[in-house]
C-alpha positions in Angstrom: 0.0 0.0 0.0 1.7 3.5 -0.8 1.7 6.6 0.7 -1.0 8.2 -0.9 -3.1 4.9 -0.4 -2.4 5.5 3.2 -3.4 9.4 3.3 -6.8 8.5 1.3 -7.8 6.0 3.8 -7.0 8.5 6.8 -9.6 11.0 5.0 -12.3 8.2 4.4 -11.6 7.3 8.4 -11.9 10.5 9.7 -15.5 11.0 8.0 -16.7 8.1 8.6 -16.4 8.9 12.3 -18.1 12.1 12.0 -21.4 11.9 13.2 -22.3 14.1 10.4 -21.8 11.4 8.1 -21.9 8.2 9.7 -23.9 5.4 7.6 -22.7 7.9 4.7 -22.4 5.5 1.2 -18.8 5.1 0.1 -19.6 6.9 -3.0 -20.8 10.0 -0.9 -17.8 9.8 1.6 -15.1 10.0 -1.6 -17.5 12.7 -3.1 -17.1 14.9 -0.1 -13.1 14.5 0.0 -13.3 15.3 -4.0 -15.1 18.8 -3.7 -14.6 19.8 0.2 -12.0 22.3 0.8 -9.3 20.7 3.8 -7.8 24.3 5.4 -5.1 24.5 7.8 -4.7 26.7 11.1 -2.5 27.8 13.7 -2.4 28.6 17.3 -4.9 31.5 17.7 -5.9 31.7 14.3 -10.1 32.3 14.0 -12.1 30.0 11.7 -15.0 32.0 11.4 -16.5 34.9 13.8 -19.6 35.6 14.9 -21.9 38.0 13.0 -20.6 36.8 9.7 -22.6 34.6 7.3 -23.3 31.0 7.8 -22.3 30.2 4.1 -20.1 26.4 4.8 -19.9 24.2 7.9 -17.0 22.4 9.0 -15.7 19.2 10.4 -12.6 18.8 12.4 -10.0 16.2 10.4 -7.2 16.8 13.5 -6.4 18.8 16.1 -9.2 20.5 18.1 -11.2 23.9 18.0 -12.7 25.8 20.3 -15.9 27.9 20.3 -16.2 31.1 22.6 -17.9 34.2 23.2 -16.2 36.9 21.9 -17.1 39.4 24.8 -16.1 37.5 27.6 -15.6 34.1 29.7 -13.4 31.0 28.8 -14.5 28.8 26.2 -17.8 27.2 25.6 -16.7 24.2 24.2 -14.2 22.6 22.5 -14.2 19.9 20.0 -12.1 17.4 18.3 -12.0 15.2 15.7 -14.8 14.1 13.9 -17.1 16.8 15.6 -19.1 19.6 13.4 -20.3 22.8 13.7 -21.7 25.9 11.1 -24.5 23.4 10.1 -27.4 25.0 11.4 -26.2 28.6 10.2 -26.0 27.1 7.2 -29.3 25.3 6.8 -31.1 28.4 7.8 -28.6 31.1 5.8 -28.3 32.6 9.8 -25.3 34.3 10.8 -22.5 32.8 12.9 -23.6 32.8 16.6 -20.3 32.5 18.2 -16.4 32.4 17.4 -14.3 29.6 16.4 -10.7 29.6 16.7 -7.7 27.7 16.8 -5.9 26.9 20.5 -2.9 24.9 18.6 -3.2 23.8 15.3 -6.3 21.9 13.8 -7.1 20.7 10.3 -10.4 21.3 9.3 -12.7 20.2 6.3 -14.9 22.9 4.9 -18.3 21.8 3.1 -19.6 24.6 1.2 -22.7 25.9 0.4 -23.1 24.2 -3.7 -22.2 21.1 -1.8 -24.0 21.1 1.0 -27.0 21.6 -1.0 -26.4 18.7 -3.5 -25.8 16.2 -0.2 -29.2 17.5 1.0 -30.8 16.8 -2.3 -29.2 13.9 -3.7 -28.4 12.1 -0.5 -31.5 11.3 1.8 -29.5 9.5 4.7 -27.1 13.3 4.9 -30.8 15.0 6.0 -32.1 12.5 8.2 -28.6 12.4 10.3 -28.5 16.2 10.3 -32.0 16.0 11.4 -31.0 14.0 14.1 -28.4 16.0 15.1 -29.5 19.2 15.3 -32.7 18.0 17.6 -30.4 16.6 20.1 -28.5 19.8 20.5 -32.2 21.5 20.9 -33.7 19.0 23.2 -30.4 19.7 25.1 -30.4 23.3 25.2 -34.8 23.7 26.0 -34.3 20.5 28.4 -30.5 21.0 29.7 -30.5 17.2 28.8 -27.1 15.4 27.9 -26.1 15.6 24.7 -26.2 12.1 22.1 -23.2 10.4 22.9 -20.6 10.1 20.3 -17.4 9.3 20.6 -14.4 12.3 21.2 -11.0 12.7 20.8 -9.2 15.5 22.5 -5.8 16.7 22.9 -3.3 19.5 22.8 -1.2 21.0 24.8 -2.5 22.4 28.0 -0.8 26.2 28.0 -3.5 26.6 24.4 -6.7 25.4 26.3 -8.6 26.4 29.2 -9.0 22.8 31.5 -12.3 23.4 32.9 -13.9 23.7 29.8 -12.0 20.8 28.3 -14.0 18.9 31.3 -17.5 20.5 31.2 -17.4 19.8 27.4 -16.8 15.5 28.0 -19.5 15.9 31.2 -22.1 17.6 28.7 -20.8 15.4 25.6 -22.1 12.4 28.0 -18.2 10.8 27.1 -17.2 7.4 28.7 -13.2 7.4 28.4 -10.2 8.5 29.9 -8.1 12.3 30.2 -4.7 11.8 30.7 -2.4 14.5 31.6 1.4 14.0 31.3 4.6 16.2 31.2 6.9 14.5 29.0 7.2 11.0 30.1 5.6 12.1 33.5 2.0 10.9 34.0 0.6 13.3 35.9 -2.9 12.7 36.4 -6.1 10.5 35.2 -9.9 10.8 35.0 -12.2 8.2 34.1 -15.4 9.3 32.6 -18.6 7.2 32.6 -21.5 8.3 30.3 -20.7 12.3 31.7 -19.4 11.4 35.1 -16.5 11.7 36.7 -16.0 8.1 37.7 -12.4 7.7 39.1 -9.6 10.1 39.3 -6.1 10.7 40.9 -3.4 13.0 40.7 0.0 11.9 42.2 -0.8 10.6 45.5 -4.6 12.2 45.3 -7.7 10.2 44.7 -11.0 10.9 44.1 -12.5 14.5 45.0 -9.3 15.8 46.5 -7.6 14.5 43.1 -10.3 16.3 41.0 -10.0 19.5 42.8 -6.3 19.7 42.4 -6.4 19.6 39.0 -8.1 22.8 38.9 -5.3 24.4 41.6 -2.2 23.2 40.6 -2.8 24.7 36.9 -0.8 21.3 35.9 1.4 22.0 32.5 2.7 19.3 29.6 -0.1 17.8 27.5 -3.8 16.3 28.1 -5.2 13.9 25.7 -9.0 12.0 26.3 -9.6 8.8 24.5 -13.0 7.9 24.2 -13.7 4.1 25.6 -17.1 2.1 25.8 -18.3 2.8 29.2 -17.8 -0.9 30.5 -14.2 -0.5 29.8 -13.3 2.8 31.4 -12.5 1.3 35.2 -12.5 -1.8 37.5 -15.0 0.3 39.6 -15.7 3.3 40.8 -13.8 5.4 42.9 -15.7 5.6 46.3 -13.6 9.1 47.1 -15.9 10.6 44.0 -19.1 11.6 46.1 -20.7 13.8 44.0 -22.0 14.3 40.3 -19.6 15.8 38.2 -21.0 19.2 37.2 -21.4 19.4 41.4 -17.7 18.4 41.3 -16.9 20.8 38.8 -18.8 23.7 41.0 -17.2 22.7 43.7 -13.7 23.0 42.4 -14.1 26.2 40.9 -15.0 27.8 44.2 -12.7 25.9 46.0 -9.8 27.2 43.2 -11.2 31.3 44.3 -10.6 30.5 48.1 -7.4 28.9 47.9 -6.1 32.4 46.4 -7.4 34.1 49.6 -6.4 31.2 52.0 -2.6 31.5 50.6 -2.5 35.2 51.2 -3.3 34.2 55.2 -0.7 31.5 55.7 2.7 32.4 55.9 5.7 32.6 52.6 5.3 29.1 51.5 9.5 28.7 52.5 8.3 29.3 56.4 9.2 26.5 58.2 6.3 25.0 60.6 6.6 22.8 63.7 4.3 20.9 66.3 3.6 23.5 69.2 1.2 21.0 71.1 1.4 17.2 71.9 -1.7 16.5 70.6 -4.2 17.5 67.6 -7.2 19.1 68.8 -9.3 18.9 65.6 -13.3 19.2 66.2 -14.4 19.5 62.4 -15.3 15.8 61.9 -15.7 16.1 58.0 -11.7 17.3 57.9 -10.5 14.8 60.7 -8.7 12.6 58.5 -7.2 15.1 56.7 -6.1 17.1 59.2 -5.0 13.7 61.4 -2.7 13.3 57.9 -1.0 17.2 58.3 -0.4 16.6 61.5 1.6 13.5 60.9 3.5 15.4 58.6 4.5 17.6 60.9 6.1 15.2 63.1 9.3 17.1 61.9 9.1 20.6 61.2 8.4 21.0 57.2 7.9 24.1 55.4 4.5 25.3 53.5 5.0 24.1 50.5 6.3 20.9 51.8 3.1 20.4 53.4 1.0 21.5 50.4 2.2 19.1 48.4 2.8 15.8 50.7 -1.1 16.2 51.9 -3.0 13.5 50.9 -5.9 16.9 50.5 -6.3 19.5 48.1 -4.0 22.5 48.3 -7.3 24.5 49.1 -8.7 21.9 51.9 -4.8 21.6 52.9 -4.4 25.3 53.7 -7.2 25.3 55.3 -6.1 22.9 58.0 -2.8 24.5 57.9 -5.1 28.3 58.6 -7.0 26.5 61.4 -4.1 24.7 63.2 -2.1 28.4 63.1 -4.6 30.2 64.7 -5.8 28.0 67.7 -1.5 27.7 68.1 -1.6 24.1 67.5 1.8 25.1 65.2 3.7 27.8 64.5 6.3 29.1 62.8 9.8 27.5 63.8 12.4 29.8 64.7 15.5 29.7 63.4 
């Protein structure tokens, strides 16, 4: 098989995962390659911009996009190979209602308006799956329900992409797989999705909740990529340290993110050194006991902020918050020199 055989059957691949397509005739498949336009971009470059005219949709051949709002707030989604969007501007000659740009690089395929029109004509099955897909995305947005599961493939690197909304986008894609985040040859942290959920997670020695919400406070660099996987296969079982539903989880770790900021301006320079200044832990919160049982063990030599930040088995945020309540009833203090 040569080169070019190789290259033709990547194209054919790559539609025939898009659910845009999917059940799509070979014929129709090898007709789109012939007279769709396959474009190029770079990091930060805009594929098209809200306000202008819904004149082609596109599909995402590699890399990943991401649609925001240009006047403010992160991203609203991203999406990766295989995925669509400009069909419904298209369909209904609307304008663009948002902005979609590049994070990294992506290679996109560009349907136009001549041939969109003779798929819709000539091809029955192209209508009745756009149908299809455009009424899940409205029973989702008038019903907040999850979106059709299909499957995703994500990944970049993470200085382009903004991680919560790589997160909210596999929770409200309903994705079953795995997000892996690595620095180099480092792994550096895992979460397991089932059908939206969060279903396991850890991050270094974290598990669980504490794991999820250190993702979102360590502001981890290197690369993330998310593989989808039938939902059987994701994990042995769940993680019994994941106690809530994810879009809780994800609430949760925003806000716990916002107080860790304040929290660190309380505790001393992260270099201060901190030692035992009792015999005995006096700890009355019973949700934090083990946690804070777990500082205190660290502490049975005196260890500096940082030190204890990152050997807690907690978040940095839940961590400095034992650290805050510990200083002020004198439990520890700072050591001397």
């Amino acid at each position: 098989m040569t080169a070019e055989d190789f290259g033709e059957l990547d194209d054919i691949g790559f539609l025939h995962e898009a659910a845009l397509f999917e059940g799509m005739p070979e014929s129709v498949i090898r007709t789109i390659i012939t007279q769709g336009e396959t474009m190029e971009f770079g990091a930060g470059e805009l594929v098209v911009k809200k306000g202008e005219p819904g004149d082609s949709l596109f599909v995402v051949k590699s890399g990943v996009v991401e649609v925001v709002n240009p006047i403010e707030g992160p991203p609203l989604a991203y999406l990766g190979r295989g995925d669509s969007f400009g069909e419904l501007a298209l369909l209904t000659s609307s304008e663009r209602s948002a902005d979609v740009r590049v994070p990294q690089t992506a290679e996109l395929l560009l349907v136009d308006r001549v041939l969109f029109e003779d798929l819709m004509s000539n091809h029955p099955g192209f209508a009745s799956q756009l149908a299809v897909i455009l009424a899940h995305r409205l029973v989702s947005v008038l019903e907040d329900l999850p979106k059709q599961e299909s499957k995703k493939e994500l990944q970049g690197d993470l200085k382009f992409f903004d991680l919560g909304t790589i997160v909210q986008t596999l929770i409200g894609a309903s994705q079953s797989g795995v997000m892996t985040l690595s620095n180099g040859k480092e792994l550096v942290a895992q979460l397991y999705f089932h059908n939206g959920n969060v279903f396991r997670a850890h991050y270094g020695h974290r598990h669980g909740d504490e794991a999820v919400h250190h993702l979102f406070q360590a502001e981890p660099e290197g690369e993330f990529l998310f593989e989808s996987k039938g939902a059987e296969s994701v994990a042995d079982g769940p993680d019994p340290g994941i106690t809530v539903p994810a879009m809780a989880l994800m609430m949760d770790s925003v806000r716990l993110q916002d107080e860790l900021k304040v929290l660190l301006e309380e505790l001393p320079a992260e270099n201060t050194v901190l030692k035992r200044n009792v015999e005995t832990l006096d700890w009355g919160d019973a949700e934090g006991q083990a946690d804070a049982r777990q500082v205190w063990g660290c502490l049975h030599s005196p260890m500096t902020v940082r030190e204890l930040l990152d050997k807690a088995h907690s978040c940095h945020c839940h961590t400095a918050r034992i650290l805050a309540g510990l200083l002020q009833t004198e439990q520890i203090r700072p050591a001397i020199p």
